[in-house]
Jmol script that loads the backbone (N, CA, C; Angstrom):
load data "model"
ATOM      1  N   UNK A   1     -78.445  27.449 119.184  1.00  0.00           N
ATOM      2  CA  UNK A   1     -79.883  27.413 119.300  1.00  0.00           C
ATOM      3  C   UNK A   1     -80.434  25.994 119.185  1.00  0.00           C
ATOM      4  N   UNK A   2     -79.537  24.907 119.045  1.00  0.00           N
ATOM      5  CA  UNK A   2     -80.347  23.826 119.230  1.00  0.00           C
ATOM      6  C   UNK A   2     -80.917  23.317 120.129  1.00  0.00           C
ATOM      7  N   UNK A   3     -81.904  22.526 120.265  1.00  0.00           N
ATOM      8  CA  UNK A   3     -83.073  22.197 121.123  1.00  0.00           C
ATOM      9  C   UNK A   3     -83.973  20.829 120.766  1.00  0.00           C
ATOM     10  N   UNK A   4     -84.580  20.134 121.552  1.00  0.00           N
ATOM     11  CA  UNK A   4     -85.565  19.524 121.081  1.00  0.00           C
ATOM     12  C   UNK A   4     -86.832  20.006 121.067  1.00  0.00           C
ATOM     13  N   UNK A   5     -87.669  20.581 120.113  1.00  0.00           N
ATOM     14  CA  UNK A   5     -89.165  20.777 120.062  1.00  0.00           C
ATOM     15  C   UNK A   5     -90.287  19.820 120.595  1.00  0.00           C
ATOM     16  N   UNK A   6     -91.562  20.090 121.352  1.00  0.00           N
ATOM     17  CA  UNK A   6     -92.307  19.750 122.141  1.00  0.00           C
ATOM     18  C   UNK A   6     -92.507  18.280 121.997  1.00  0.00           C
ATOM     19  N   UNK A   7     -92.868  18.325 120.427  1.00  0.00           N
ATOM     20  CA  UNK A   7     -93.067  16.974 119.915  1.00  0.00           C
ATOM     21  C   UNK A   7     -92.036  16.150 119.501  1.00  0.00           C
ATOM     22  N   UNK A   8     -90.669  16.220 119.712  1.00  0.00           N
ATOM     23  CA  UNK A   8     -89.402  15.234 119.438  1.00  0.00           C
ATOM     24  C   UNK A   8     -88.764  15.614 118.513  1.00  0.00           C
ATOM     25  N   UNK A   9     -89.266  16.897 118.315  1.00  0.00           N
ATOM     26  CA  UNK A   9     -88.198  16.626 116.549  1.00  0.00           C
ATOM     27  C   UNK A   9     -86.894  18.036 116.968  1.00  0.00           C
ATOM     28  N   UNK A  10     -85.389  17.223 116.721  1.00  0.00           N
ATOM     29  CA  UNK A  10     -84.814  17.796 116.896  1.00  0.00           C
ATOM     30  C   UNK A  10     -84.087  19.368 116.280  1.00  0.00           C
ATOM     31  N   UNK A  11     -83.910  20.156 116.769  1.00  0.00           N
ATOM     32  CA  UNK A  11     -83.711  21.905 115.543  1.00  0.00           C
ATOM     33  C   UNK A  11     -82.892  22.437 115.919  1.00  0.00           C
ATOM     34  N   UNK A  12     -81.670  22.783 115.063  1.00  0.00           N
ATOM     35  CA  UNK A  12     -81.120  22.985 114.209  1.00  0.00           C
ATOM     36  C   UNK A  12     -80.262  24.093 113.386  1.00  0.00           C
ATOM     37  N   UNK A  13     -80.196  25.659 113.633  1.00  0.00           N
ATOM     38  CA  UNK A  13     -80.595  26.690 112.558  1.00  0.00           C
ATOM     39  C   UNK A  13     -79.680  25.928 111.614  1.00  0.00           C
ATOM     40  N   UNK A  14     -78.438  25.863 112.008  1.00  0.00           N
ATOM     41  CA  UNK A  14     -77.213  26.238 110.872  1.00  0.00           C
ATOM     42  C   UNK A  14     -75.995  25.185 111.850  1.00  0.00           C
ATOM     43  N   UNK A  15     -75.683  23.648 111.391  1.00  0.00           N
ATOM     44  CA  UNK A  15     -74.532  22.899 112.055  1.00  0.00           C
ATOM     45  C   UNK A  15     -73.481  23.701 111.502  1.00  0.00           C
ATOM     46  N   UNK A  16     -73.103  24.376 110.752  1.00  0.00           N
ATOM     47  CA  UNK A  16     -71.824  24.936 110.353  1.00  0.00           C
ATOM     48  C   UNK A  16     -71.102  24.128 108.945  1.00  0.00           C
ATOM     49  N   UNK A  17     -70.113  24.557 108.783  1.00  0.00           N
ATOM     50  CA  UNK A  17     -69.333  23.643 107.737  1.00  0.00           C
ATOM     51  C   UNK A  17     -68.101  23.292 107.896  1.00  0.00           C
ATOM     52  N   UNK A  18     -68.162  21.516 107.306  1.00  0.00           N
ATOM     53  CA  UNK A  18     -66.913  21.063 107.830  1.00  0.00           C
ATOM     54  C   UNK A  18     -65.906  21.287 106.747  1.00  0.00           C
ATOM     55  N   UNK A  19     -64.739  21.291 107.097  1.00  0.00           N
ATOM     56  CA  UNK A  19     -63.492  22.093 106.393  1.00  0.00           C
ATOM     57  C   UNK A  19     -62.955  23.691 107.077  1.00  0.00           C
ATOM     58  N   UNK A  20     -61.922  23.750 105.730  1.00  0.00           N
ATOM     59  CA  UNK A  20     -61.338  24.966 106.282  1.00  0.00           C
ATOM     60  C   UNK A  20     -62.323  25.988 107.612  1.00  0.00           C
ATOM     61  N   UNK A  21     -62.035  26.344 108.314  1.00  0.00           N
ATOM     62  CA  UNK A  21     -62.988  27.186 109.485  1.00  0.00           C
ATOM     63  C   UNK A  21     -62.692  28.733 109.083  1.00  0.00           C
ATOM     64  N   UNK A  22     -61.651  29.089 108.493  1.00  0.00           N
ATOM     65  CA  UNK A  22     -61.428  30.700 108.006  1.00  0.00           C
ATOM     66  C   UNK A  22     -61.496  30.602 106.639  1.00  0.00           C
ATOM     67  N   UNK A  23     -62.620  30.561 106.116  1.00  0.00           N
ATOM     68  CA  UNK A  23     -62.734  30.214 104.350  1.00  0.00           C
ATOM     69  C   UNK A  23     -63.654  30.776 103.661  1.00  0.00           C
ATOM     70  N   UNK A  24     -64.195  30.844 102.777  1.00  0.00           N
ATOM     71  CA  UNK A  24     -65.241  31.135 102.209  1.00  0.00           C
ATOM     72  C   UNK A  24     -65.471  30.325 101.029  1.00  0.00           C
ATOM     73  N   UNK A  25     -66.368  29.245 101.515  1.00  0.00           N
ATOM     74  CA  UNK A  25     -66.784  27.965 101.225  1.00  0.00           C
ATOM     75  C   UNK A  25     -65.899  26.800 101.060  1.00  0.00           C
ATOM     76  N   UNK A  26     -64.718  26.906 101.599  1.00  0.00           N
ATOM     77  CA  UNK A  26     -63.533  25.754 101.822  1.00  0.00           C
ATOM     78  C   UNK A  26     -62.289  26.181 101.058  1.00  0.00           C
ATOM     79  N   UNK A  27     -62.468  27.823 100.081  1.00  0.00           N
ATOM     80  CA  UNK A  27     -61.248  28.029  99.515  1.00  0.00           C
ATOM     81  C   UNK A  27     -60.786  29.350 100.025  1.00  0.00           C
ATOM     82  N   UNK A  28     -59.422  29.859  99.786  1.00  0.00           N
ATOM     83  CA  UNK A  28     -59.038  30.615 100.761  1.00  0.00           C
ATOM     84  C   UNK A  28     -59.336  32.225 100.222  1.00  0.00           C
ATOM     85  N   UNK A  29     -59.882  32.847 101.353  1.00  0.00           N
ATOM     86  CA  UNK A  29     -60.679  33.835 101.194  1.00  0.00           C
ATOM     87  C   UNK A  29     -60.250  34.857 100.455  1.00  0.00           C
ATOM     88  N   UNK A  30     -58.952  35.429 100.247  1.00  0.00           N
ATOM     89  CA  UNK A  30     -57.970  36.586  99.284  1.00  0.00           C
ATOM     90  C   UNK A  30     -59.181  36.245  97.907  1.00  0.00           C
ATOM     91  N   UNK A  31     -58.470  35.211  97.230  1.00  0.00           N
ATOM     92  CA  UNK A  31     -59.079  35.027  96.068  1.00  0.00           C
ATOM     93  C   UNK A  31     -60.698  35.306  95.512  1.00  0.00           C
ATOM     94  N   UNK A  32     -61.372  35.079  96.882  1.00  0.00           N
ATOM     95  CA  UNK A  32     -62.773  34.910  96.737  1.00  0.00           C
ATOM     96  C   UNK A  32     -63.512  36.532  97.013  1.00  0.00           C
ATOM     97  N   UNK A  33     -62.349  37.390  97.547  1.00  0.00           N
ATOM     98  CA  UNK A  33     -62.756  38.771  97.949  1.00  0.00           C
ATOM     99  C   UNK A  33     -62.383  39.215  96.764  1.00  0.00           C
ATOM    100  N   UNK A  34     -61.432  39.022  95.915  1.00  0.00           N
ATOM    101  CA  UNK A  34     -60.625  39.530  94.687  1.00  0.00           C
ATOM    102  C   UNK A  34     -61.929  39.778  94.054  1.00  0.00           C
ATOM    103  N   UNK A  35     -62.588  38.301  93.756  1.00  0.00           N
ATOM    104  CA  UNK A  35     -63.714  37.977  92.525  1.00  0.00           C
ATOM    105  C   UNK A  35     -64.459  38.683  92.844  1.00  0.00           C
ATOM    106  N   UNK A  36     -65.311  38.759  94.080  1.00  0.00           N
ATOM    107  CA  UNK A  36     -65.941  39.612  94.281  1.00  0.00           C
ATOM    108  C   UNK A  36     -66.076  41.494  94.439  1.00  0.00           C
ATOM    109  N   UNK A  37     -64.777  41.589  94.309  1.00  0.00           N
ATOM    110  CA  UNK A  37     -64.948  42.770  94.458  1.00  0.00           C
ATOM    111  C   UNK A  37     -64.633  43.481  93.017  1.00  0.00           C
ATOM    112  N   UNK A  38     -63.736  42.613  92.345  1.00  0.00           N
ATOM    113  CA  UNK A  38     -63.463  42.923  91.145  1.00  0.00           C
ATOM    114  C   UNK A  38     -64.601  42.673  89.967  1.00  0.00           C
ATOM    115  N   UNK A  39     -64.956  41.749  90.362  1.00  0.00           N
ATOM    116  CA  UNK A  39     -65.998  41.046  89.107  1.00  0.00           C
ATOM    117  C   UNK A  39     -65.313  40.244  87.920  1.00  0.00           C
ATOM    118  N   UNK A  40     -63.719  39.837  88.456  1.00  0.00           N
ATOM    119  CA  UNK A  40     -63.032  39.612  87.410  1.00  0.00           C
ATOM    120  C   UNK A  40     -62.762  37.740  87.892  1.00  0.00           C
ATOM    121  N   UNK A  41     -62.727  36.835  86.627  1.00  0.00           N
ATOM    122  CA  UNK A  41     -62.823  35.440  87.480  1.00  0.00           C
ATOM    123  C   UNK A  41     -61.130  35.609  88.013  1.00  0.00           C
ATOM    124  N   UNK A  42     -61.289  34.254  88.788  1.00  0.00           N
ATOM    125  CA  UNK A  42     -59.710  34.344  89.200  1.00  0.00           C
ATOM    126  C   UNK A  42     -59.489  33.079  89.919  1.00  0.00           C
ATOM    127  N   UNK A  43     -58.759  31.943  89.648  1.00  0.00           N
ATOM    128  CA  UNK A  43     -58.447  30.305  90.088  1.00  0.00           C
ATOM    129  C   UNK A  43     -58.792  30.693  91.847  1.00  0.00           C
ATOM    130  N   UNK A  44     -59.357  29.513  92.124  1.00  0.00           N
ATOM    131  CA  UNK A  44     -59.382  29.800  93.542  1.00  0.00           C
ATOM    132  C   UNK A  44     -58.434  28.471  94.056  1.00  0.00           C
ATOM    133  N   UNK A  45     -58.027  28.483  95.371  1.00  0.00           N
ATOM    134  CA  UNK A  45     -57.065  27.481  96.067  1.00  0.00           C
ATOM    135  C   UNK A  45     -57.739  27.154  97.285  1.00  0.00           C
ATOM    136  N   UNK A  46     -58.121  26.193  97.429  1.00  0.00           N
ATOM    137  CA  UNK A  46     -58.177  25.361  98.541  1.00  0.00           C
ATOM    138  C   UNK A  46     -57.572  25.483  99.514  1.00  0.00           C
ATOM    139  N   UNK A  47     -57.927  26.289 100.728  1.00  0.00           N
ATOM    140  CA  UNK A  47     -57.722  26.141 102.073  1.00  0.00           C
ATOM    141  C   UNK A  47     -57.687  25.236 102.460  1.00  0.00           C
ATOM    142  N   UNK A  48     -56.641  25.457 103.734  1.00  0.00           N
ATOM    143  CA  UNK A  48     -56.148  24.408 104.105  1.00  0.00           C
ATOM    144  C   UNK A  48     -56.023  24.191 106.078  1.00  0.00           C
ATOM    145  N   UNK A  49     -55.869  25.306 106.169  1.00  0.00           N
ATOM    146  CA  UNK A  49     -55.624  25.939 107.998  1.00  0.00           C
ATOM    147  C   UNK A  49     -56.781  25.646 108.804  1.00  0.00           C
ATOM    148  N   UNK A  50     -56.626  25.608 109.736  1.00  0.00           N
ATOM    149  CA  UNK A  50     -57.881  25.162 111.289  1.00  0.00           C
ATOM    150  C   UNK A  50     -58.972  24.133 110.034  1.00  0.00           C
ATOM    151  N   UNK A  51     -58.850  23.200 110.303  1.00  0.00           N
ATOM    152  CA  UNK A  51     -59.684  22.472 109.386  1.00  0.00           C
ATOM    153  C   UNK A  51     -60.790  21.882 110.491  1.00  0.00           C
ATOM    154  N   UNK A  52     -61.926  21.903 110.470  1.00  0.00           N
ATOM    155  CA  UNK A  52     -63.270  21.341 111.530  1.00  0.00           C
ATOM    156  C   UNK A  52     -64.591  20.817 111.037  1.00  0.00           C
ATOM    157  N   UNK A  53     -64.693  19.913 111.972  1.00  0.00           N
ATOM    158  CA  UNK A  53     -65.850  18.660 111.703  1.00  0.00           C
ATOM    159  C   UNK A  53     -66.848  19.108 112.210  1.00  0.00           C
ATOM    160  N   UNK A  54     -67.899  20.034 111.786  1.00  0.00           N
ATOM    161  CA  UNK A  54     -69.140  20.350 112.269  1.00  0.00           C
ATOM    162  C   UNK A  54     -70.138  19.474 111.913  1.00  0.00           C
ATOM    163  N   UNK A  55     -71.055  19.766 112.755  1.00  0.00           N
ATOM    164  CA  UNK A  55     -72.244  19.162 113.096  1.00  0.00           C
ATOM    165  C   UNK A  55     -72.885  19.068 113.933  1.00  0.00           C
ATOM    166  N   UNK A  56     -74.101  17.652 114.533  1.00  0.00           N
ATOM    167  CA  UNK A  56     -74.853  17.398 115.684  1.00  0.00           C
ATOM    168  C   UNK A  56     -75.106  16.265 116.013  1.00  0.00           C
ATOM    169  N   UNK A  57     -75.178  15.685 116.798  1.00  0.00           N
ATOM    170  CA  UNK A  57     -74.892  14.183 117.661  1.00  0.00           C
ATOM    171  C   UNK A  57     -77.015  14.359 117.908  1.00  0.00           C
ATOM    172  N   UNK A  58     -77.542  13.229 117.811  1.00  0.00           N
ATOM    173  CA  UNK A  58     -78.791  13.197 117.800  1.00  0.00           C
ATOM    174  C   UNK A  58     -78.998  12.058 118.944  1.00  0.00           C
ATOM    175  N   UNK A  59     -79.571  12.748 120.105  1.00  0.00           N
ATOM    176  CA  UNK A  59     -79.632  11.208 120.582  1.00  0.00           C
ATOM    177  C   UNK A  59     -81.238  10.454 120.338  1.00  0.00           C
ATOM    178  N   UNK A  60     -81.574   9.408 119.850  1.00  0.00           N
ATOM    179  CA  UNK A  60     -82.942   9.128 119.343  1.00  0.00           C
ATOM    180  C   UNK A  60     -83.395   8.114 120.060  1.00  0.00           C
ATOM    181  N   UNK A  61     -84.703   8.372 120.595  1.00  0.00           N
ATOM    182  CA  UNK A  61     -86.027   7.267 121.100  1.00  0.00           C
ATOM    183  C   UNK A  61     -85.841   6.202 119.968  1.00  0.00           C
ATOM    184  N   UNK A  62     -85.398   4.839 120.710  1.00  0.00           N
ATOM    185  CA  UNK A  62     -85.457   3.797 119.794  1.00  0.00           C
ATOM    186  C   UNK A  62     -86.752   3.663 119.326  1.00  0.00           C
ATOM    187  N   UNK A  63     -88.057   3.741 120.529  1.00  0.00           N
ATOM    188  CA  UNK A  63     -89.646   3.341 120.145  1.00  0.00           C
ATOM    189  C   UNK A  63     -90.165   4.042 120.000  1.00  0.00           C
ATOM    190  N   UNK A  64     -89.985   5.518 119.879  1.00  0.00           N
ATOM    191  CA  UNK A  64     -91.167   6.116 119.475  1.00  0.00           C
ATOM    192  C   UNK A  64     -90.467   6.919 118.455  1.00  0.00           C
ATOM    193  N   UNK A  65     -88.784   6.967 118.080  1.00  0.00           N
ATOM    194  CA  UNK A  65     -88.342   7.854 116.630  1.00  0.00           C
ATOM    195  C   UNK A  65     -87.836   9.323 117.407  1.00  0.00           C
ATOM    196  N   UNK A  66     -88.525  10.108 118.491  1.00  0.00           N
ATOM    197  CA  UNK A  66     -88.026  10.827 118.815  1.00  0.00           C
ATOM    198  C   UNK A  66     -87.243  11.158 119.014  1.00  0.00           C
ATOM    199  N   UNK A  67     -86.352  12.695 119.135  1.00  0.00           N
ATOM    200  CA  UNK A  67     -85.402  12.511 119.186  1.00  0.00           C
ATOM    201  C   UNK A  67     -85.848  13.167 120.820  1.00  0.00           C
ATOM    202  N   UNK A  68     -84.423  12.727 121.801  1.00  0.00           N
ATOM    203  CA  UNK A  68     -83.988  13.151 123.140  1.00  0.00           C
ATOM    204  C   UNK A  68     -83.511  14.149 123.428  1.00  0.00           C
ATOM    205  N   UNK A  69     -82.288  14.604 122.669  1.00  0.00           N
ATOM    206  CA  UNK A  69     -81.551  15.398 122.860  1.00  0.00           C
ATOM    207  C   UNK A  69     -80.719  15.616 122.034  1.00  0.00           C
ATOM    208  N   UNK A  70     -80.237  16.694 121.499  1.00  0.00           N
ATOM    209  CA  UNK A  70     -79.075  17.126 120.844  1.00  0.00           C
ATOM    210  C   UNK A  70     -78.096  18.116 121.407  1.00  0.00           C
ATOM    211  N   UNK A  71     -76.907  17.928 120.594  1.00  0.00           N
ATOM    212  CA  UNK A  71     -75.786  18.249 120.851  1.00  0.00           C
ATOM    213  C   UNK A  71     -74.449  18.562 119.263  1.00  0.00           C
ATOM    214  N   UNK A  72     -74.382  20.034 120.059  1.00  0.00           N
ATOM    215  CA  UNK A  72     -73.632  20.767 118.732  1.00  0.00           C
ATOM    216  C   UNK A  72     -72.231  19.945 118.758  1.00  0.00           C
ATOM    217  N   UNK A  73     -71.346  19.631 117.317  1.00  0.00           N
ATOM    218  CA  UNK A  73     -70.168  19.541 117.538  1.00  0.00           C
ATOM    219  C   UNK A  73     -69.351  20.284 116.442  1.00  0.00           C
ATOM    220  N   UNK A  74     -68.326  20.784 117.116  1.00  0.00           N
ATOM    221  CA  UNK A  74     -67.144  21.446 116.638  1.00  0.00           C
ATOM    222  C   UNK A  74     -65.679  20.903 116.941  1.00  0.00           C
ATOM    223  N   UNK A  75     -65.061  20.366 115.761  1.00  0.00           N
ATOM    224  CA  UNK A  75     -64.401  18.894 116.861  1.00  0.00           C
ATOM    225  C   UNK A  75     -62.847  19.813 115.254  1.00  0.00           C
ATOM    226  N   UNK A  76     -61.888  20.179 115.954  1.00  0.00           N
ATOM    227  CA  UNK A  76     -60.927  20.573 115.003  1.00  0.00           C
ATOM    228  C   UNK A  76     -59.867  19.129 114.736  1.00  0.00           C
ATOM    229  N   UNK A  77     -59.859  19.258 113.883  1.00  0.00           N
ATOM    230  CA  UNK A  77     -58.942  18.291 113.261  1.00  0.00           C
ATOM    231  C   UNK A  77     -57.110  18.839 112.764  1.00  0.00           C
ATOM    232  N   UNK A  78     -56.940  17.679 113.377  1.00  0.00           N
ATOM    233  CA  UNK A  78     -55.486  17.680 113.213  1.00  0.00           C
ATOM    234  C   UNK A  78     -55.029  17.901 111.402  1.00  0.00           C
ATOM    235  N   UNK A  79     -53.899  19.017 111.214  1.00  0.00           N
ATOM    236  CA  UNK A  79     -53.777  19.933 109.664  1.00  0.00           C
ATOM    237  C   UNK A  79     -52.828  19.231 109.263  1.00  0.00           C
TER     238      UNK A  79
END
end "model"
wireframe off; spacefill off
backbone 0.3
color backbone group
């Protein structure tokens, strides 16, 4: 859904998150379904698999600040 709005300003919903891409919040998901389903704590481990650089490339009006155009990135990184 990104876009530039009428007046320059570039949007956005959600660039994603960089790290693990099958995770739940960068640690590996078993553990994090455990806690949750159990209610019981439990060490979590750091994922490690399909690791990715999200974000957005902004291209910006030097003189007036606007932005031009955007562009989503999903760029996987070597594990």
């Amino acid at each position: 859904d990104e876009r530039v709005l009428p007046g320059g300003t570039a949007y956005l919903t959600d660039a994603g998150m960089t790290g693990p891409y099958d995770s739940v919040i960068g640690m590996k998901k078993e553990a994090s379904l455990r806690r949750f389903l159990t209610g019981m704590p439990s060490r979590y481990e750091c994922a490690k698999n399909d690791v990715r650089l999200c974000g957005a490339i902004v291209d910006i009006d030097e003189e007036t600040g606007k932005a031009r155009g955007i562009e989503r990135v999903n760029i996987p990184l070597p594990g």
